[in-house]
C-alpha positions as CSV (number, residue, x, y, z in Angstrom):
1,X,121.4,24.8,-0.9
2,X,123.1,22.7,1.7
3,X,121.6,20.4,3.9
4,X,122.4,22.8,7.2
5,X,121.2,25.6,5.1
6,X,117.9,23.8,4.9
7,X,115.2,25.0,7.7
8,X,115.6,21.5,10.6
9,X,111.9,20.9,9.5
10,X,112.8,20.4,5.8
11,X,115.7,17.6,6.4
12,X,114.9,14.3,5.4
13,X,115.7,13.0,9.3
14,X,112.9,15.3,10.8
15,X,110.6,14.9,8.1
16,X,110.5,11.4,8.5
17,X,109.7,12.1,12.0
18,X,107.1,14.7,11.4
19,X,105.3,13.2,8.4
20,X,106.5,9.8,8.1
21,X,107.9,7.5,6.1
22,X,105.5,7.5,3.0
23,X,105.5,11.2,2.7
24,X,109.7,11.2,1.7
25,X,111.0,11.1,-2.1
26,X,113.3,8.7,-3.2
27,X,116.1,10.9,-2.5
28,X,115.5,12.0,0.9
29,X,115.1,8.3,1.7
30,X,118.7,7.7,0.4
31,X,119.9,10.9,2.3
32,X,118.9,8.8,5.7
33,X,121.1,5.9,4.3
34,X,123.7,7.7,3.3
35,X,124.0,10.0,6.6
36,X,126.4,12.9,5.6
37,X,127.6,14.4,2.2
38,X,131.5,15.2,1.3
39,X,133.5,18.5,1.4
40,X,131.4,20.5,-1.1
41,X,128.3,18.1,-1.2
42,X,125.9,17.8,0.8
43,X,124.0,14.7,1.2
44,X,121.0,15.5,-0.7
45,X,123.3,15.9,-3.7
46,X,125.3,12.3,-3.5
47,X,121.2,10.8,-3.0
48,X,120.7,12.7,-6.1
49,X,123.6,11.5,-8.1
50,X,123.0,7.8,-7.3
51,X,119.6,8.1,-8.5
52,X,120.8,9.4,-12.0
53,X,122.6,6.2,-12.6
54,X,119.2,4.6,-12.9
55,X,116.2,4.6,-15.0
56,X,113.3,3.8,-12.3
57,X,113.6,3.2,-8.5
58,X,113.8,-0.6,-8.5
59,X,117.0,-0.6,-10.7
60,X,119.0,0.2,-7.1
61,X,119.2,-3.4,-6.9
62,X,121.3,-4.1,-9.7
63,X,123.8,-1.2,-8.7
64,X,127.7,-3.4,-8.0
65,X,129.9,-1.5,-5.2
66,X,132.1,-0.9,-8.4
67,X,129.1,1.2,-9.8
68,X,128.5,3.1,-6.7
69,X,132.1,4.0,-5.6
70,X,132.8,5.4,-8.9
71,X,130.1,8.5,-7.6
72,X,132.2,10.8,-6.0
73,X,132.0,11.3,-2.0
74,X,130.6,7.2,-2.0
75,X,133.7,4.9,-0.2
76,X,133.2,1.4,0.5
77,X,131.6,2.4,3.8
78,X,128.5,4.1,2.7
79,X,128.4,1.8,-0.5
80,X,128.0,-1.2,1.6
81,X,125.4,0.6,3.8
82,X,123.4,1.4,0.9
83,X,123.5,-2.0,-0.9
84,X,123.1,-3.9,2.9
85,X,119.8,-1.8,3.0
86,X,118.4,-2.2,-1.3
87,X,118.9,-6.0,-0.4
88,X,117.4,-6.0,3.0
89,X,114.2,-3.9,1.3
90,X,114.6,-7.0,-1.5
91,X,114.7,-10.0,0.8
92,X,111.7,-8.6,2.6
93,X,109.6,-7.9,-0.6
94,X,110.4,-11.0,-1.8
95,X,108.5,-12.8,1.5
96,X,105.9,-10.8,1.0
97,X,105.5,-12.0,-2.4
98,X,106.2,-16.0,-1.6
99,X,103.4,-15.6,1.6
100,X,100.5,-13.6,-0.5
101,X,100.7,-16.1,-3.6
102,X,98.1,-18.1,-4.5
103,X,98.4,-21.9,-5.7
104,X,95.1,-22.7,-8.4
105,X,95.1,-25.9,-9.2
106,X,91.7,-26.6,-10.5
107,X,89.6,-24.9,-13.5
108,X,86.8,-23.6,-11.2
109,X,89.5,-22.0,-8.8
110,X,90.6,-20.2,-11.7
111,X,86.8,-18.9,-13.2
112,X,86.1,-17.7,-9.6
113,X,89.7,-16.2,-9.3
114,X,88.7,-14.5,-12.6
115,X,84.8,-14.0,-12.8
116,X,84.4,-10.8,-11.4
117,X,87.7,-9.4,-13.0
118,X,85.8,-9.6,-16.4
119,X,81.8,-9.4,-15.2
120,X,80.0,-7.4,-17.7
121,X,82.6,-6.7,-20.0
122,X,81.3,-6.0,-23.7
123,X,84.8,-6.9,-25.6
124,X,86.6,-9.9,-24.8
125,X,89.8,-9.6,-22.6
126,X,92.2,-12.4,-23.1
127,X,94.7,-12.8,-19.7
128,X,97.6,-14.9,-19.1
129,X,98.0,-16.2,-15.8
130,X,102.1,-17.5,-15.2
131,X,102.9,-20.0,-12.6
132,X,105.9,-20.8,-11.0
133,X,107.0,-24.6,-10.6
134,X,105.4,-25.0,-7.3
135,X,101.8,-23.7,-9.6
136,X,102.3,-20.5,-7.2
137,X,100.7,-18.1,-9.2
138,X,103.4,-15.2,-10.0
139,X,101.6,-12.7,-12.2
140,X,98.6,-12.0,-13.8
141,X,98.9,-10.2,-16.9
142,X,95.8,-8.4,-19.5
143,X,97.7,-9.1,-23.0
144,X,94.4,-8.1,-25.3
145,X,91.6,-6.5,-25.8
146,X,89.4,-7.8,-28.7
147,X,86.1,-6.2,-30.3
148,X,83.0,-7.8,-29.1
149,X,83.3,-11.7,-30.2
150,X,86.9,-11.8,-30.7
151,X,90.3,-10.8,-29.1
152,X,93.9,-10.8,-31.7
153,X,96.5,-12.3,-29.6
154,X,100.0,-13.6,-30.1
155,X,101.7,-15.8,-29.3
156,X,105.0,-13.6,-29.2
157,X,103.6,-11.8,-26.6
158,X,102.2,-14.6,-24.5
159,X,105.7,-16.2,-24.4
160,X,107.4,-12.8,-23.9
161,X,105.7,-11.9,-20.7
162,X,106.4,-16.2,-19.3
163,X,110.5,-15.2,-20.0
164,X,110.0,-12.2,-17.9
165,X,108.6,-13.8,-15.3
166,X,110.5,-16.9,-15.2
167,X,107.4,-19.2,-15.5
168,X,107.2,-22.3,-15.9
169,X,104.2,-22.8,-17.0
170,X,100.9,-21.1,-18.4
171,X,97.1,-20.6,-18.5
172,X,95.1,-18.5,-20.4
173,X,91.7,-16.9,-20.3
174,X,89.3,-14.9,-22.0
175,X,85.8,-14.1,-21.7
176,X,83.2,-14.7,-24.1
177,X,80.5,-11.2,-23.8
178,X,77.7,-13.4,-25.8
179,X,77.6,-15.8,-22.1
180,X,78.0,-18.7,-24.8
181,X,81.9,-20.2,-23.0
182,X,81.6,-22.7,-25.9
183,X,85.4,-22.5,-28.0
184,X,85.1,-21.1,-31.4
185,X,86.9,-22.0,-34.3
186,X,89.4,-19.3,-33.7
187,X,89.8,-20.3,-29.8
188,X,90.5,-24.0,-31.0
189,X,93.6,-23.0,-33.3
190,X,95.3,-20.3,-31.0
191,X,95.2,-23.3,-27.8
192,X,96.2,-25.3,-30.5
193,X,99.6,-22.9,-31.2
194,X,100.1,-22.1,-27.8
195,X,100.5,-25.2,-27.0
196,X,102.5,-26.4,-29.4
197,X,104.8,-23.2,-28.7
198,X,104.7,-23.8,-25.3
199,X,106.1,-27.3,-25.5
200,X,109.0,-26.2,-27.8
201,X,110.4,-23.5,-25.3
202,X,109.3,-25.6,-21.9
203,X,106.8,-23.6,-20.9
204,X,103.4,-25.6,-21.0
205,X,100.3,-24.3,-21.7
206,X,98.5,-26.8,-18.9
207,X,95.2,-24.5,-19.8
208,X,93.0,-22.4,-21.4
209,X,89.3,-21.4,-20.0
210,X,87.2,-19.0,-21.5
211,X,84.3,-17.9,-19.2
212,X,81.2,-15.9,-18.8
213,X,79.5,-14.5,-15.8
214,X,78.1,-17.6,-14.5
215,X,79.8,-20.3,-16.9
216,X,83.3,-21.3,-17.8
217,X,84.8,-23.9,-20.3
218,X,87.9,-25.9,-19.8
219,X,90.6,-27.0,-22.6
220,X,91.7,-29.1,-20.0
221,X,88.8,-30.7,-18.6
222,X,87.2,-31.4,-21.8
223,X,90.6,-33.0,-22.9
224,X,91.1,-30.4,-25.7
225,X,94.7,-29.7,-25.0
226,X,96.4,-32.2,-27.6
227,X,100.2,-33.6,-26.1
């Protein structure tokens, strides 16, 4: 069906007025942007087709004008339009993320950050927190889940997730379910590897605190974390 076969209620223009934004898909979203279709296809349709060059919605950012006027019924015009708008919607997200993150610089800053994330759990959850060089935090990532004294990590993993993220640097934490935060054995020797990982690649590991519901235990304070 047509867009002017469509009832006037059921167009994307007066269903952003009669429902609002967060109540259009994707495509009826890039209908708005795109304002008309081509000889044959309607609007809807060319939305459509732009979203099957992509795997998930936040790939529209990486779409080139080359990309987009290769679809059939897109000229510069509406291809400029469309990528004008993508990197408005970028710049504005990217703000939002600059203004809501947080800087922790000390240990305690990071047990209250993380206390209540892990209250009361019964297996141990080891996070990695990534910072950016400004020690802006940028993510906040669950990597493992253990048993009930002990969590498997990698380092492969740990590392993986700082490349995605473009950090710069590192801490990790896990919680201990016994309330003891003193390191074991094991806790010693994966610090140990992280860091020494860490400094190969450039990406420090500037801590690692294990903590309980009232407790924590720094690497760093207890100058654990060997140069």
């Amino acid at each position: 069906m047509i867009l002017e076969e469509l009832p006037k209620s059921e167009r994307p223009r007066e269903r952003f007025l009669n429902y609002g934004k967060d109540y259009l898909s994707n495509e009826e979203l890039l209908a708005i942007i795109l304002k008309t279709g081509t000889r044959g296809k309607s609007v809807k349709e060319l939305s459509m087709e732009v979203l099957k060059e992509i795997n998930k919605v936040e790939d529209l950012q990486e779409l080139s004008m080359e990309k987009i006027t290769k679809i059939n019924g897109i000229g510069k015009v509406k291809a400029i339009e469309l990528i004008a708008s993508i990197e408005l919607g970028k710049r504005i997200c990217l703000s939002c993320e600059e203004r809501n993150r947080k800087k922790l610089q000390q240990p305690k800053e990071i047990f209250e950050e993380m206390r209540y994330l892990l209250r009361r759990k019964k297996q141990e959850h080891f996070y990695c927190l990534y910072f950016n060089s400004k020690r802006e935090l940028i993510e906040k990532k669950l990597l493992f889940i253990g048993t009930t004294n002990r969590s498997i990590v990698h380092p492969r993993e740990v590392f993986k997730e700082a490349y995605l993220s473009s950090a710069a640097s590192i801490i990790c934490v896990h919680n201990h379910p016994s309330g003891d935060v003193t390191p074991s054995r094991e806790d010693i020797y994966l610090t140990e590897k992280l860091v020494e990982i860490g400094r190969m690649n450039g990406i420090p590991i500037t801590d690692h605190i294990i903590i309980s519901d009232n407790a924590y235990y720094s690497f760093c304070e207890h100058r654990m974390l060997k140069e």
